[in-house]
VEXKOLKE-40462 format. One record per residue: residue number from 1; residue in one letter; x, y, z of N, C-alpha, C in turn. Coordinates in Angstrom, 1 decimal. Layout:
<rs>
+-----+------+--------+--------+--------+--------+--------+--------+--------+--------+--------+
:  nr : rest :   n.c1 :   n.c2 :   n.c3 :  ca.c1 :  ca.c2 :  ca.c3 :   c.c1 :   c.c2 :   c.c3 :
+-----+------+--------+--------+--------+--------+--------+--------+--------+--------+--------+
: NUM :    a :      X :      Y :      Z :      X :      Y :      Z :      X :      Y :      Z :
...
+-----+------+--------+--------+--------+--------+--------+--------+--------+--------+--------+
</rs>
This chain:
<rs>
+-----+------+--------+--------+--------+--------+--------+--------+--------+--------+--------+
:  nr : rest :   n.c1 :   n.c2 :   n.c3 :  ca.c1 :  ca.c2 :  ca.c3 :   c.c1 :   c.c2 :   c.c3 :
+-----+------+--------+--------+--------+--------+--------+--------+--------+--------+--------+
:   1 :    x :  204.3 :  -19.1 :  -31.0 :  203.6 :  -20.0 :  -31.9 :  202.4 :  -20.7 :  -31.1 :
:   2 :    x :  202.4 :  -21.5 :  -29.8 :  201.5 :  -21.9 :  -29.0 :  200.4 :  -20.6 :  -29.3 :
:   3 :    x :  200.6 :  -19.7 :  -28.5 :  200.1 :  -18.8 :  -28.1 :  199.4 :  -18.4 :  -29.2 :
:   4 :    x :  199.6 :  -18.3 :  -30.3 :  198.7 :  -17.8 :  -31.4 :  197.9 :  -19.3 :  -31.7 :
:   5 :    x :  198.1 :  -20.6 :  -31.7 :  197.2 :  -21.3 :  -32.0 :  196.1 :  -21.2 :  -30.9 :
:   6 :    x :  196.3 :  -21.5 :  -29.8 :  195.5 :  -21.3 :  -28.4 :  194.8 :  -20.0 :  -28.7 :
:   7 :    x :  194.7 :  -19.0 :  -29.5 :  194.4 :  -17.6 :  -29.5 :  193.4 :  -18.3 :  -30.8 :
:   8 :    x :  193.6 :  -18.7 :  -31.4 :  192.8 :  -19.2 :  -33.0 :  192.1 :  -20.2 :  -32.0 :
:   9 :    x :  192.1 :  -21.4 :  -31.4 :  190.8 :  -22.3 :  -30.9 :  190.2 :  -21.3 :  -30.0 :
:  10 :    x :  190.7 :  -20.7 :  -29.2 :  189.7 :  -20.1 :  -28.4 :  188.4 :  -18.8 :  -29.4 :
:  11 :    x :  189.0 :  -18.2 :  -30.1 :  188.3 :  -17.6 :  -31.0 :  187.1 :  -18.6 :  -32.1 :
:  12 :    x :  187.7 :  -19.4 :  -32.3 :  187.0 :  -20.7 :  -32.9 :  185.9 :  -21.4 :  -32.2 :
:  13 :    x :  186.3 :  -21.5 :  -30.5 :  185.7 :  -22.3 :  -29.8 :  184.5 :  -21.0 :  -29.6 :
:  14 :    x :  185.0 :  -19.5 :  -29.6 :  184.1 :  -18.7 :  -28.8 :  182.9 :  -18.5 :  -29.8 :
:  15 :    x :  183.0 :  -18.3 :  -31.9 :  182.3 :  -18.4 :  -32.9 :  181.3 :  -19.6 :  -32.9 :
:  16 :    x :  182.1 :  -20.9 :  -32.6 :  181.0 :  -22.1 :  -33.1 :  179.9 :  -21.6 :  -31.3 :
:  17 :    x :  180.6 :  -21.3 :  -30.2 :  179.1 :  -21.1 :  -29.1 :  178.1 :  -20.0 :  -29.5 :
:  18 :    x :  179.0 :  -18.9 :  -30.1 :  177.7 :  -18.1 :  -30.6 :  176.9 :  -19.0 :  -31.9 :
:  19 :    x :  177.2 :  -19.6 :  -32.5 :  176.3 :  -20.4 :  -33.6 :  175.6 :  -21.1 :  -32.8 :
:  20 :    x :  176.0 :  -22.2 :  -32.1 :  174.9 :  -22.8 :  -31.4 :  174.0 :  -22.3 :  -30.3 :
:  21 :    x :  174.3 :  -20.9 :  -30.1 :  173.6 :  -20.5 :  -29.8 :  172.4 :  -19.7 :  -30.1 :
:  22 :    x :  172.0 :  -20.0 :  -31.3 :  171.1 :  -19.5 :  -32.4 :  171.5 :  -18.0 :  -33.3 :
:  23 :    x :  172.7 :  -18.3 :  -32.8 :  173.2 :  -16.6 :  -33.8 :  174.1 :  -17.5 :  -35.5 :
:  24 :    x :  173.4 :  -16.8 :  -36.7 :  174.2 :  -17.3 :  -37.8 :  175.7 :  -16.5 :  -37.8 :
:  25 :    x :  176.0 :  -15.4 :  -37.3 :  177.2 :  -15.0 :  -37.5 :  177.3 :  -14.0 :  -35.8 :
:  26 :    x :  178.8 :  -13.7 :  -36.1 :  179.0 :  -12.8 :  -34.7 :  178.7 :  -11.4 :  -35.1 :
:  27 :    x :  177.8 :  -11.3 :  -33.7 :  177.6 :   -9.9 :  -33.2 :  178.3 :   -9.1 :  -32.3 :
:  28 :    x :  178.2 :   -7.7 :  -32.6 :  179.1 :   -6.8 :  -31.6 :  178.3 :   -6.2 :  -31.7 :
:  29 :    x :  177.8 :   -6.2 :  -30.2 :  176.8 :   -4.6 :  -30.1 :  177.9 :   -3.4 :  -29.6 :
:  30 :    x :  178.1 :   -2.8 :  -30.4 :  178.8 :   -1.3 :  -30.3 :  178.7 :   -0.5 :  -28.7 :
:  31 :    x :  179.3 :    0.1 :  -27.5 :  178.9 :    0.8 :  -26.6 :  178.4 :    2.0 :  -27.3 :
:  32 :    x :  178.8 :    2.6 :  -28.9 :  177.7 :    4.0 :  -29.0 :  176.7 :    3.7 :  -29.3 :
:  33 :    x :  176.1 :    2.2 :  -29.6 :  174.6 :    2.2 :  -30.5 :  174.2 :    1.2 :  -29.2 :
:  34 :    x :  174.6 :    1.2 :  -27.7 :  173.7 :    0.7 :  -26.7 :  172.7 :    1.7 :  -26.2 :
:  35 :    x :  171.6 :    1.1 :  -26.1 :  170.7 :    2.3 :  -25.4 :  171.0 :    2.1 :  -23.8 :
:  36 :    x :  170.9 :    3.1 :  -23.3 :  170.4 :    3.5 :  -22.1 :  169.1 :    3.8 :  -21.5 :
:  37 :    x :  168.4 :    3.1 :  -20.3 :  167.3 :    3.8 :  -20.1 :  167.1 :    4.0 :  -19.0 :
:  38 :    x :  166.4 :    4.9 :  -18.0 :  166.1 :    5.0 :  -16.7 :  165.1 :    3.2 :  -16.3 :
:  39 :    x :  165.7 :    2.9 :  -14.7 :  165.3 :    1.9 :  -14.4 :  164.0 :    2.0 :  -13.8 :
:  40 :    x :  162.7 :    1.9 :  -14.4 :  161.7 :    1.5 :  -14.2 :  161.2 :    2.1 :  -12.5 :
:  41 :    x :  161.0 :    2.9 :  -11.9 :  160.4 :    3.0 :  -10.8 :  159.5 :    2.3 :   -9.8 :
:  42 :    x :  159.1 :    1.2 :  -10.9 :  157.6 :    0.0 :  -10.7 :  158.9 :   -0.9 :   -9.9 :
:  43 :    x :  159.7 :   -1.3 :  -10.2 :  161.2 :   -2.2 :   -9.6 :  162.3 :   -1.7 :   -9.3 :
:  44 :    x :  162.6 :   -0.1 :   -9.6 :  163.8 :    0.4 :   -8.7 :  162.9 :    1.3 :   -7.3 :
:  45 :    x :  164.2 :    1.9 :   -6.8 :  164.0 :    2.8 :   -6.1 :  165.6 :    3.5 :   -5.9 :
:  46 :    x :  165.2 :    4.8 :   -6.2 :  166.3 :    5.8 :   -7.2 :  166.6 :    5.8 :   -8.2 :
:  47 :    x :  167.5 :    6.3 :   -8.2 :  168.0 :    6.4 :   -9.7 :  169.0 :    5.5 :  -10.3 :
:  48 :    x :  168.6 :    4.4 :  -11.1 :  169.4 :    3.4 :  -11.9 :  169.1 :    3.7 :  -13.3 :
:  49 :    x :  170.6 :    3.3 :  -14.1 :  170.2 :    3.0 :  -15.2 :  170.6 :    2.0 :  -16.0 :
:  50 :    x :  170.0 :    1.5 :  -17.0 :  170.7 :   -0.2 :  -17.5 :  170.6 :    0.2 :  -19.0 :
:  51 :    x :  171.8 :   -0.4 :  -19.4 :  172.1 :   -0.1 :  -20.7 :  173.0 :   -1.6 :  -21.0 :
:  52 :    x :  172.3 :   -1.4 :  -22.2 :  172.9 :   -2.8 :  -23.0 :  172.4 :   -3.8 :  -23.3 :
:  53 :    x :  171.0 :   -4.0 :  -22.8 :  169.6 :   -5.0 :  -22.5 :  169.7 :   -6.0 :  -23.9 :
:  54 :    x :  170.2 :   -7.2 :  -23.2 :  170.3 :   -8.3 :  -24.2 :  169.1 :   -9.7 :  -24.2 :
:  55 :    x :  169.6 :  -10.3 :  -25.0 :  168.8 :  -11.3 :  -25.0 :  169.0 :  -12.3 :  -26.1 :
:  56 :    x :  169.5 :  -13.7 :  -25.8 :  170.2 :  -14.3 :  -27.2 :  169.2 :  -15.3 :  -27.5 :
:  57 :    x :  169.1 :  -15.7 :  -29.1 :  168.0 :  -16.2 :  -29.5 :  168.1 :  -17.7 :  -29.0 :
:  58 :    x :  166.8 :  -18.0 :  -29.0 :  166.9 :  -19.6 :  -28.9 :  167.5 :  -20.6 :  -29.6 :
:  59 :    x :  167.9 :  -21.7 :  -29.3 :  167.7 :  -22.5 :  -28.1 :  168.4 :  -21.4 :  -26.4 :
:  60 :    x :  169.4 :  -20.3 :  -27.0 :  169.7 :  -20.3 :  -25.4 :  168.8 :  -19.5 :  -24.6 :
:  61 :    x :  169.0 :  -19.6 :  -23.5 :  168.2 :  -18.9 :  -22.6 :  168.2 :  -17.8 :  -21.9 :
:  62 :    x :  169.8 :  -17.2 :  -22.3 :  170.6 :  -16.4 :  -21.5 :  170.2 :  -14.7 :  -22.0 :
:  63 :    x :  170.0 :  -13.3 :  -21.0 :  169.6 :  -12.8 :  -21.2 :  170.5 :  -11.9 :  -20.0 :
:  64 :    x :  170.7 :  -10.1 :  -20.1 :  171.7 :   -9.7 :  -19.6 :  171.7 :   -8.2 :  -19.6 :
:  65 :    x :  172.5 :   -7.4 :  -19.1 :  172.3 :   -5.8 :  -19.2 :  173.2 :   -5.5 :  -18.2 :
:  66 :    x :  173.8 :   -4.0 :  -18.4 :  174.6 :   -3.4 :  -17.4 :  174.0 :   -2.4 :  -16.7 :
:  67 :    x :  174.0 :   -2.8 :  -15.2 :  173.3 :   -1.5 :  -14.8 :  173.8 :   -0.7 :  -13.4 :
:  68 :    x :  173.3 :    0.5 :  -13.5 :  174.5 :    1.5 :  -13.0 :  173.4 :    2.1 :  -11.8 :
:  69 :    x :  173.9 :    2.1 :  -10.4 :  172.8 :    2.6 :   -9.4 :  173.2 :    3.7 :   -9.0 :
:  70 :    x :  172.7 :    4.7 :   -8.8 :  173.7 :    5.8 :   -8.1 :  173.4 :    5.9 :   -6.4 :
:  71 :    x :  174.0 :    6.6 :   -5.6 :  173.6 :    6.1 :   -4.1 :  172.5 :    6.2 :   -3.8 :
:  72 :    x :  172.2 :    5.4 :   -2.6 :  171.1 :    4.8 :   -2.3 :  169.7 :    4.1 :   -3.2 :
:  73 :    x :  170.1 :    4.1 :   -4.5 :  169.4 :    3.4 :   -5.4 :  169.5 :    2.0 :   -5.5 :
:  74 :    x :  168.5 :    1.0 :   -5.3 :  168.5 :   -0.4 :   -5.5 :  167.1 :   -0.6 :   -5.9 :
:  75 :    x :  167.4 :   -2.1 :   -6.2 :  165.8 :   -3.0 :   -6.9 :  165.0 :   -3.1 :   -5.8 :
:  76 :    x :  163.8 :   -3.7 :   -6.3 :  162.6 :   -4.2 :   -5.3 :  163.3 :   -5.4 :   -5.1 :
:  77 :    x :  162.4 :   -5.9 :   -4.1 :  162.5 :   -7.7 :   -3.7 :  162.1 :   -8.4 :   -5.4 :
:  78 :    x :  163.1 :   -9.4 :   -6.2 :  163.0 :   -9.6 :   -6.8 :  163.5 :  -11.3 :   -7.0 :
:  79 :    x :  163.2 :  -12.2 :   -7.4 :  164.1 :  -13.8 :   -7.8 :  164.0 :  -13.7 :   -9.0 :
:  80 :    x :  164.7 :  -15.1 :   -9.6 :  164.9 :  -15.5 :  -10.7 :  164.8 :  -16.5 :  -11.3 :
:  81 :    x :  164.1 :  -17.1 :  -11.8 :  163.6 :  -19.0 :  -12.0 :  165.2 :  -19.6 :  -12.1 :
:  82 :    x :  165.6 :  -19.2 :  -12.4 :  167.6 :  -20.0 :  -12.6 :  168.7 :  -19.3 :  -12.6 :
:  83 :    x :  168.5 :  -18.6 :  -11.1 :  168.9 :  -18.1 :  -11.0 :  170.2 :  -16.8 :  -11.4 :
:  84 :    x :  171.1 :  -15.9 :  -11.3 :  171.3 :  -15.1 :  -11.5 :  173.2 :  -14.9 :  -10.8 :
:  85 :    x :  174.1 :  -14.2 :  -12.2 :  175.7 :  -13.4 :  -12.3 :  175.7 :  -12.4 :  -12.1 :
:  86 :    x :  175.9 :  -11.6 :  -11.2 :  176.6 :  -10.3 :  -11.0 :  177.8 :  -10.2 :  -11.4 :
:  87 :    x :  178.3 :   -9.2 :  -12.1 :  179.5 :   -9.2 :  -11.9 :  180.0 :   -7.4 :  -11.6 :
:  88 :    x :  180.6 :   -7.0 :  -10.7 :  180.6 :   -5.9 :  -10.1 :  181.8 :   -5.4 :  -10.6 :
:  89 :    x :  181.6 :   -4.3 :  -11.7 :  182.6 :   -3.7 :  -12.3 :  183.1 :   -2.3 :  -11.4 :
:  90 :    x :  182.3 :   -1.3 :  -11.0 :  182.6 :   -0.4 :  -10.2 :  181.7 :    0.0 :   -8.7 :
:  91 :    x :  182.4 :    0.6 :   -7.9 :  181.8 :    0.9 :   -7.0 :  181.5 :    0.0 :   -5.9 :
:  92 :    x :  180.7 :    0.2 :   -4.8 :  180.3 :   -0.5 :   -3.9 :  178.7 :   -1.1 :   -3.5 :
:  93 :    x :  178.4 :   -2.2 :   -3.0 :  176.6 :   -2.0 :   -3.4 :  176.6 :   -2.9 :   -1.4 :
:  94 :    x :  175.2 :   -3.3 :   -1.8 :  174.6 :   -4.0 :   -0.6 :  173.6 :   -5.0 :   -1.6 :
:  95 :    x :  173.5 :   -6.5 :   -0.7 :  172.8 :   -7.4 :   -1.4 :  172.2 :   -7.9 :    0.2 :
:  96 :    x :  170.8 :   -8.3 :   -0.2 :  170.3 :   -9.4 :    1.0 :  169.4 :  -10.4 :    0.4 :
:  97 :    x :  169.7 :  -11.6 :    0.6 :  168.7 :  -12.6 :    0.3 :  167.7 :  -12.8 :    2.0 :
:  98 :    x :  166.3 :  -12.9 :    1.3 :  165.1 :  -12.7 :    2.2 :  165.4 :  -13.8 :    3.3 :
:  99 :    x :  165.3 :  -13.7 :    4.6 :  165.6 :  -14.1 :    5.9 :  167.0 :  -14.2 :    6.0 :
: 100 :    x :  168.0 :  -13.7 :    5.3 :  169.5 :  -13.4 :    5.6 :  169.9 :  -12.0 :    5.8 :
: 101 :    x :  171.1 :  -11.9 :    6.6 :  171.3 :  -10.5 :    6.3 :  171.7 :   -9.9 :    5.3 :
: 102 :    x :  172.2 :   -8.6 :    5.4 :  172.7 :   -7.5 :    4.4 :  174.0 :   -7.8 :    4.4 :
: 103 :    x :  174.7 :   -8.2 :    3.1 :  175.9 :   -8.3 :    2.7 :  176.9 :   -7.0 :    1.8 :
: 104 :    x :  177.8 :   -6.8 :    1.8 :  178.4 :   -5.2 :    1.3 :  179.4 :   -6.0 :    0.2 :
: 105 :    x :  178.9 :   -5.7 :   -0.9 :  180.8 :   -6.2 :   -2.0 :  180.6 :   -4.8 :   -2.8 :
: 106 :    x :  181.7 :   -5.5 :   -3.6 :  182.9 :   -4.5 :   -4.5 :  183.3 :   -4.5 :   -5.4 :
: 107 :    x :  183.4 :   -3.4 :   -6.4 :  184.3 :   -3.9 :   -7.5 :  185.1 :   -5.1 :   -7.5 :
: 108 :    x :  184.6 :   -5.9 :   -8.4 :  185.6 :   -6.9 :   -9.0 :  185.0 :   -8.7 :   -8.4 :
: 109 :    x :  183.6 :   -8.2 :   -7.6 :  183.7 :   -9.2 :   -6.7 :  181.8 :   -9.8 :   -7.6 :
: 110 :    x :  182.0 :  -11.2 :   -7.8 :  181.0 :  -11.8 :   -8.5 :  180.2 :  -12.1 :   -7.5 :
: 111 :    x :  179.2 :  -12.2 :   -7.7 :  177.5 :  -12.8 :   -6.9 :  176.8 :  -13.6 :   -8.0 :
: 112 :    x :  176.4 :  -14.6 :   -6.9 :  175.8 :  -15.7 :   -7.8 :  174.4 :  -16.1 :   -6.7 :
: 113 :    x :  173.8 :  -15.3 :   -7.3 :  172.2 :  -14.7 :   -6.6 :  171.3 :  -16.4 :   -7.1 :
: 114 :    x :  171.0 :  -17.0 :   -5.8 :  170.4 :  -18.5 :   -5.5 :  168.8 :  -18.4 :   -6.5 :
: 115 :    x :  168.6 :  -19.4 :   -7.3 :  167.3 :  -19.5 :   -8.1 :  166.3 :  -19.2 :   -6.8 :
: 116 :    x :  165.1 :  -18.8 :   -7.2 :  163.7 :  -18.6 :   -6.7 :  163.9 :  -18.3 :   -5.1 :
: 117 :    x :  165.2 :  -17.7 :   -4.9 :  165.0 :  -16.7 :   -3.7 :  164.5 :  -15.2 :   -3.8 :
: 118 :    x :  163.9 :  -14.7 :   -3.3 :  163.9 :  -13.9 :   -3.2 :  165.3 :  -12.5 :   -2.9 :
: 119 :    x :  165.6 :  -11.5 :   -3.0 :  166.7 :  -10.8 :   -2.7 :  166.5 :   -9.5 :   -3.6 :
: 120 :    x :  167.9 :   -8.6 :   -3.1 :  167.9 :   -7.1 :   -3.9 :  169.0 :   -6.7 :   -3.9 :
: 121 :    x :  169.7 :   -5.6 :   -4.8 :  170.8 :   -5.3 :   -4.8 :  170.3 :   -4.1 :   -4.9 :
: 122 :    x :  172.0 :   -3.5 :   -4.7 :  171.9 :   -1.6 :   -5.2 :  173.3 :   -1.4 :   -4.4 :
: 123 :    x :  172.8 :   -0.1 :   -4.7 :  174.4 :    0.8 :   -4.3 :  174.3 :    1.2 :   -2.6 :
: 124 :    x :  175.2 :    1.5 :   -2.0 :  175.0 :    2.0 :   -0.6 :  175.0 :    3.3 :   -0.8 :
: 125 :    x :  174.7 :    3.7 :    0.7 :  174.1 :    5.7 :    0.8 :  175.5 :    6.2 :    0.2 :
: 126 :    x :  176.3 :    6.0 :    0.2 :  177.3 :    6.8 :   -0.2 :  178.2 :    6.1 :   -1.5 :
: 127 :    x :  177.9 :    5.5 :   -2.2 :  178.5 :    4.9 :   -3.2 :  177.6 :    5.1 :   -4.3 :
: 128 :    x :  178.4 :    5.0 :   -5.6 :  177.6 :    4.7 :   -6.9 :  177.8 :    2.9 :   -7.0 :
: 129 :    x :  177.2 :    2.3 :   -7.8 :  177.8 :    0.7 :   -8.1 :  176.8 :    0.1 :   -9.3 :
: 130 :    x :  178.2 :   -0.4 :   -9.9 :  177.7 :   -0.8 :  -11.4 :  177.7 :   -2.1 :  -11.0 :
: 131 :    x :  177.1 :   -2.9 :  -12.1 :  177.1 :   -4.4 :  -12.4 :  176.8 :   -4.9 :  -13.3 :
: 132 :    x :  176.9 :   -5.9 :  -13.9 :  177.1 :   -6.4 :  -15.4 :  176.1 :   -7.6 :  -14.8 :
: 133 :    x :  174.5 :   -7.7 :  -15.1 :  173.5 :   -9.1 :  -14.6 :  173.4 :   -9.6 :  -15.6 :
: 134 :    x :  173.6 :  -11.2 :  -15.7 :  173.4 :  -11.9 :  -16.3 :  172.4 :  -13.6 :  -15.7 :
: 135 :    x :  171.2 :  -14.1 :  -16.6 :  170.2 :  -14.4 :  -16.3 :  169.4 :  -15.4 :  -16.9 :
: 136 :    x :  169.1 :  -16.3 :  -16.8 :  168.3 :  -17.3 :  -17.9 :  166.9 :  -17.1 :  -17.9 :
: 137 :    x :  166.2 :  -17.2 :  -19.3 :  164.7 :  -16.9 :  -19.0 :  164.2 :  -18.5 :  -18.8 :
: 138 :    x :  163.3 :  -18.2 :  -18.0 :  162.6 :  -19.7 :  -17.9 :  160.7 :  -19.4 :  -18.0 :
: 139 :    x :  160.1 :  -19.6 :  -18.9 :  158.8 :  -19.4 :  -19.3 :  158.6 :  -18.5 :  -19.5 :
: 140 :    x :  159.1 :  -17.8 :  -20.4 :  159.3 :  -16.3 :  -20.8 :  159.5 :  -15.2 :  -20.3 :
: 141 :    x :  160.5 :  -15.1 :  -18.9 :  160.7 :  -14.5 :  -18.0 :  162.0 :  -15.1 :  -17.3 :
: 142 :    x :  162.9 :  -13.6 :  -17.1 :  164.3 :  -14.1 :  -16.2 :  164.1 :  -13.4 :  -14.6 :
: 143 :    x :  162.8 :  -13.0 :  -14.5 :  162.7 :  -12.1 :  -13.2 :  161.7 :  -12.4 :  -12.5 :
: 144 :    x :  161.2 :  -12.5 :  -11.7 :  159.8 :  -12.3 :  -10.7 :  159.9 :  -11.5 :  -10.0 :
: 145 :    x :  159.6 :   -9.9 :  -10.0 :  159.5 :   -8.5 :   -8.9 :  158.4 :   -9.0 :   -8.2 :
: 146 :    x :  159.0 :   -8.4 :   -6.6 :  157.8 :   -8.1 :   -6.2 :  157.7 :   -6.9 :   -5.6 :
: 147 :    x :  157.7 :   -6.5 :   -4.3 :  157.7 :   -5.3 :   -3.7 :  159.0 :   -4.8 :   -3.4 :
: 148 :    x :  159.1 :   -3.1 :   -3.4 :  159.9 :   -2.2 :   -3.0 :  160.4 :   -2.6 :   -1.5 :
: 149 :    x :  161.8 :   -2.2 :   -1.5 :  162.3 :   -2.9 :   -0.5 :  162.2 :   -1.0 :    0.1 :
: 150 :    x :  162.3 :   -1.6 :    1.8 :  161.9 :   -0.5 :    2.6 :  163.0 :    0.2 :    2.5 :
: 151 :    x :  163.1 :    1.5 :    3.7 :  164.2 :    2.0 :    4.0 :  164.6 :    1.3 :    5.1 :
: 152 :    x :  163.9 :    0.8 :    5.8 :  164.3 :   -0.1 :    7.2 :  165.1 :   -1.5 :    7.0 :
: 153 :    x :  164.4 :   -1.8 :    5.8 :  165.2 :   -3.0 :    5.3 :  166.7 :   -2.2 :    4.7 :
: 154 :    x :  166.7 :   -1.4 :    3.9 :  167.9 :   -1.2 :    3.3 :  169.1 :   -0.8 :    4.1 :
: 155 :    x :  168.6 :    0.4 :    5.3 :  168.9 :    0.7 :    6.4 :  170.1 :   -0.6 :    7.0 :
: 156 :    x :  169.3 :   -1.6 :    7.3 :  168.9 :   -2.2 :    8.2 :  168.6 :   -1.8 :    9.7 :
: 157 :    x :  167.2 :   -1.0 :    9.5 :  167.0 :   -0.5 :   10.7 :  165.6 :   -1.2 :   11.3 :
: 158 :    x :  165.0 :   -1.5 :   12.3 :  163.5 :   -1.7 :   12.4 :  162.9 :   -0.5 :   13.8 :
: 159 :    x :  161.5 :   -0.7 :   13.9 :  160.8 :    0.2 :   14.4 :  161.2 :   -0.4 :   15.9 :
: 160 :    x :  162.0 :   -1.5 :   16.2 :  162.2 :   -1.8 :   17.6 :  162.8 :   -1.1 :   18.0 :
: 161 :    x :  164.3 :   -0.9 :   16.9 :  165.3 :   -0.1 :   17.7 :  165.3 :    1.3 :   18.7 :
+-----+------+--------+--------+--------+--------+--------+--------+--------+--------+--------+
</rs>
């Protein structure tokens, strides 16, 4: 009996947030009517693809997509005005925020990528790696690209060694 009331407010609590968040009723976007599309080459390098590309109406700000890297595929150097959820459903990747090093996670393991740093994610040479990004837009944008990250960078190799 608990259990089914606590099952009713949370369903309750989870309807009235989609309302105020500018939706009149709940949506389900279906996985067979998600598009899929190849990741942009102007901001990947390899082969990614993101499917599910959301965006919930105002007032919220929140905006989202699942996307899939296959090895050695990652983003350019890219930040985020307010900053940025990973959430790592399969696979293995590599992340670096700019003047830090290269960090390695994992299925199951969340990233909470710092506002207006710069950084990049992707898969390692030998891994595929999914992730579920989620993102606030701030001035009509949840992203600022800039340049392709090297192979020295991704590596982590430089022309000293």
């Amino acid at each position: 009996m608990m259990k089914t009331a606590g099952l009713v407010l949370t369903v309750a609590a989870l309807t009235a947030g989609c309302a105020h968040a500018g939706q009149d009723t709940l949506e389900i976007m279906r996985k067979a009517d998600q598009q899929t599309v190849e990741g942009p080459e102007e901001y990947f390098t390899g082969r990614a693809t993101i499917t599910g590309n959301f965006t919930r109406d105002e007032p919220s700000r929140i905006s989202g997509a699942i996307v899939t890297f296959e090895p050695g595929a990652r983003t350019a150097w890219h930040s985020h005005p307010l900053g940025q959820t990973l959430i790592v459903t399969d696979g293995v990747g590599w992340t670096q925020v700019e003047g830090e090093e290269r960090v390695e996670f994992y299925e199951g393991d969340i990233m909470l990528c710092p506002k207006d740093k710069p950084h990049w994610h992707g898969a390692t040479p030998d891994s595929s790696m999914t992730h579920i990004a989620i993102q606030e837009v701030q001035d009509g944008t949840p992203v600022h690209w800039m340049h392709h990250v090297t192979d020295e960078e991704y590596y982590g190799t430089s022309s000293d060694d």
